[in-house]
N, C-alpha and C positions, 0 to 999 in steps of 0.2 A: 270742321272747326267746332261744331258744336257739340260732335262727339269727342271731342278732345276736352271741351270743356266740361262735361257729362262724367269723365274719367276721373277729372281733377278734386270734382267734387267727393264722388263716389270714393276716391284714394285719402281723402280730405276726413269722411266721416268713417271708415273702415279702421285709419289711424287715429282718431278718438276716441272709439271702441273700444282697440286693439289693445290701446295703449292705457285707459280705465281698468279693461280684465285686468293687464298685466299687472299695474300698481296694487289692484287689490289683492290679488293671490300673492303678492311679494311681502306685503306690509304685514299680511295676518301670518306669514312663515317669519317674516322678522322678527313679529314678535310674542312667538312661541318661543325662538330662541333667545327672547329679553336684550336685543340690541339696543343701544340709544336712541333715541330721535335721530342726534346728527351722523349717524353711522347708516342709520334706515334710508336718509334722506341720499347719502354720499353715495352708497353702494348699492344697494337693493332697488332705488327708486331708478338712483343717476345711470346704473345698467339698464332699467327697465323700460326710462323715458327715450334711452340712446338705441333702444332697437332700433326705429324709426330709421335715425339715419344710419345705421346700420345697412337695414334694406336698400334704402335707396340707393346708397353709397357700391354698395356690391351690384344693385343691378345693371347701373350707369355706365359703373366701370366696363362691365361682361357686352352693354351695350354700344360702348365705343362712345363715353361720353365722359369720361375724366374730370373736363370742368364741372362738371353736375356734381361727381363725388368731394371732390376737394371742395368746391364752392356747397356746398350743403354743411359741410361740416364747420367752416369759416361763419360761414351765416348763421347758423343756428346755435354758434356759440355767443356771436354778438347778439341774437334774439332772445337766447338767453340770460343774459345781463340784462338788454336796453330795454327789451322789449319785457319777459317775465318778471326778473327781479324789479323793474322799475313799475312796472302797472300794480308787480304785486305789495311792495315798499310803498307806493302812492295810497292805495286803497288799505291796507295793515303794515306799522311800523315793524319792522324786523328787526331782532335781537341775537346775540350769540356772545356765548362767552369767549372772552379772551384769552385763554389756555387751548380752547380749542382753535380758535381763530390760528394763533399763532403756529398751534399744529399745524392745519390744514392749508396755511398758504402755501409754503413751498411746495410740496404738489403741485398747486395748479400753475403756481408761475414757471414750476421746469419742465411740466409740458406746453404750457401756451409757447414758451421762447424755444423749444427742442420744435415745434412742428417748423416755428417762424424761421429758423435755422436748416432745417431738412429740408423744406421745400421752397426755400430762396432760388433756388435755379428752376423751378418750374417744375422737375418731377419728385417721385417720390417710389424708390425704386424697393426690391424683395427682401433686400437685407436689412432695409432703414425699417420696411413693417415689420418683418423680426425684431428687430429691437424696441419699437413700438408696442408691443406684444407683450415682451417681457417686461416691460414699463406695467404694463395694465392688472400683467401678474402680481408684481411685487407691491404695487397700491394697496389691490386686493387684498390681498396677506398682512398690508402695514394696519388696514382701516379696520379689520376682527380683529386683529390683535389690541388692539386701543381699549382700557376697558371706563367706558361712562357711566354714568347712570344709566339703567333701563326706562324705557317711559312703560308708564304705567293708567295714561291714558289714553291706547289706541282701543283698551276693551268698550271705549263707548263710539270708537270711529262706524262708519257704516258701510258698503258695499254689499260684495256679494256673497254667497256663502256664510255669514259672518259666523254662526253655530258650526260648521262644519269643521272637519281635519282636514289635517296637512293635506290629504291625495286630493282631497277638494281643490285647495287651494293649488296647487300644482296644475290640477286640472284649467283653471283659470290664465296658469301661466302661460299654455298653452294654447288656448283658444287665444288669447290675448296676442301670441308671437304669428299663429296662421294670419289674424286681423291683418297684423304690421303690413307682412309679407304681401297680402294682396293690396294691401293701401298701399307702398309701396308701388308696387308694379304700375298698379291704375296710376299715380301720378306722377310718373318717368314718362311714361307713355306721352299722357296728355302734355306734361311741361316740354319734354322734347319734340314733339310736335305741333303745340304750338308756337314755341320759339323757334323753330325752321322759315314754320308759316309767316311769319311778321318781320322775319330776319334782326329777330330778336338773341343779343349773345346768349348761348347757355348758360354761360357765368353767370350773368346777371337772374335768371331764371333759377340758378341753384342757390345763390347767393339769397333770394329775398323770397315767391313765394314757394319752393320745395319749402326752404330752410323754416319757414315761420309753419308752414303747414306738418315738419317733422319736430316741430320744439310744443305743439297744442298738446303734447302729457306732461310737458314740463310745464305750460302755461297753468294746466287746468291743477294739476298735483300741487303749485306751488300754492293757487287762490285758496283752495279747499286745507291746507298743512297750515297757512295763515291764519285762514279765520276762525280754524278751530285751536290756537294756540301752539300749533307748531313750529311758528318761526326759525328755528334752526333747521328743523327738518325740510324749510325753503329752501333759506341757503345751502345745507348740504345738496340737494337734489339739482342746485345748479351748479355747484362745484364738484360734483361728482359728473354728474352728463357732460360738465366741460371736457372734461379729466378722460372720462371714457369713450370721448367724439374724437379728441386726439388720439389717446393712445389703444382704443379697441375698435375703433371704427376705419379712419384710417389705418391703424397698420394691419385689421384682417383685410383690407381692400385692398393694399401695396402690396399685400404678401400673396393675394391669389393672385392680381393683375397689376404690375408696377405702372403708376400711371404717370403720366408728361401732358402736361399743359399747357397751351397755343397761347392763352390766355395774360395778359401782365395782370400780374397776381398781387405784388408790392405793397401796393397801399391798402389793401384789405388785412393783408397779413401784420400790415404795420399800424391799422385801425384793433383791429383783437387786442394784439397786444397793449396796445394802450387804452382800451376799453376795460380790459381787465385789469390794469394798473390802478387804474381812474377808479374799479369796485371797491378795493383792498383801502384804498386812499378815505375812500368813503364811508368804510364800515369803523375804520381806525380811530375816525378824527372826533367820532361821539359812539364809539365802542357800539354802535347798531347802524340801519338803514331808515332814516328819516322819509315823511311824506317827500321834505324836500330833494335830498338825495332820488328817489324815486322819477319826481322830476328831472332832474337831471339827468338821468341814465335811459329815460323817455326820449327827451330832446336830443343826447348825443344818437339812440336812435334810428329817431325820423329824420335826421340831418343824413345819418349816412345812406338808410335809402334812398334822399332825395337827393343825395350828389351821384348817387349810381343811377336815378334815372336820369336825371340831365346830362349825362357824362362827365362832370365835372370833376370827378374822382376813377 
């Protein structure tokens, strides 16, 4: 047990590393090629931060543990919202224009309702990740093609490399993606054995701490884009990691391993969905994200991990 918890850790800080490299060597190529803030945040970041469950997702699978992959991606899109945007909105108010807002929702609302739809019967089979796939294609291509303002102050952002070229930067990518991979592993490991140990459901283990332990680049990317004036490039980086947990994460995991789940899945699937309703509702109603919204999106939550551990939900 306690090397299981030793693992968790260890996979805990391996993907906060992993996932730091990665952001940093992605930002400084983003903007070499003069992208926007919310395209940096959407695409570069929201690929970057969604390694994570990437790995996980793929190894769970390969290791006969299904609920982990789907429950990771579920959870970490709500940790996403409730947990990221809301601590990051409570502590730095969040702004976004409304041209791009109104871009960028459909995306996310046609993949939130497209997984919610696909995996209503519990699996998620080879052809449904093909089309998943070609979802994550066509995003891609839609979000370069957009043309915004470039930002033009990431030359005083800080990391690694910062003097350095592009092969620098690359290089980081890379070091950043080996992190993921063995963070990853260490805490499949640990979260599936000690959820055997305690007779603890998987779901719930991928659902709350994989999913919050693979959302900490999205937590950390979003505090650091806040407080240095990024605020769109928050929101992008949570509506892109949504965007790319559904349709790059799950459908390269369906399409190597179609996966079917033991698990009643229903109400988690029918909690995102309205999680993500409830963000759109929120960002709308005062054209940004309020301290208070922030709260809000805190407490929806804490609520829903605390109906998943009393079984209530």
């Amino acid at each position: 047990m306690l090397l299981d918890s030793i693992y968790i850790i260890i996979g805990l800080a391996l993907l906060y590393y992993g996932g730091d490299l990665l952001i940093s060597g992605s930002l400084r190529i983003a903007q070499a090629f003069k992208i926007s803030p919310f395209v940096i945040g959407a695409t570069v970041m929201g690929f970057g931060t969604s390694a994570p469950e990437l790995s996980v997702s793929l190894l769970a699978a390969f290791q006969g543990s299904p609920e982990i992959s789907i429950g990771n991606v579920i959870g970490s899109n709500i940790a996403n919202i409730g947990l990221v945007l809301g601590l990051t909105a409570f502590l730095v108010p969040l702004t976004i224009e409304q041209k791009i807002l109104r871009r960028e929702t459909p995306p996310l609302l046609i993949a939130t309702f497209l997984i919610l739809f696909l995996t209503w019967d519990n699996e998620l089979g080879r052809w449904e990740g093909i089309l998943l796939l070609a979802g994550v294609v066509l995003y891609t291509w839609r979000a370069f093609r957009v043309k915004d303002e470039p930002s033009s102050t990431l030359e005083s952002e800080g990391g690694y490399f910062i003097n350095k070229g592009i092969v620098y930067q690359f290089l980081l990518i890379v070091a950043g993606l080996i992190l993921l991979v063995a963070g990853a592993k260490a805490m499949v490991e640990g979260g599936v054995n000690i959820a055997r140990a305690f007779g603890i459901s998987e779901w719930f283990i991928g659902i709350s701490i994989i999913a919050v332990g693979t959302s900490l680049p999205e937590i950390i990317s979003s505090l650091m884009s806040a407080f240095r004036g990024h605020g769109e490039m928050a929101l992008g980086n949570v509506f892109g990691s949504n965007i790319f947990n559904i349709l790059m994460v799950l459908g390269a995991t369906a399409t190597a391993k179609p996966l079917k789940v033991l698990e009643v899945i229903h109400p988690d699937l029918l909690f995102t969905t309205g999680l993500t309703c409830l963000l759109l509702v929120l960002i709308r109603l005062e054209h940004n994200l309020s301290k208070r919204d922030g709260v809000i999106l805190l407490t929806a939550y804490v609520g829903y991990i605390a109906s998943k551990a009393t079984g209530i939900m």
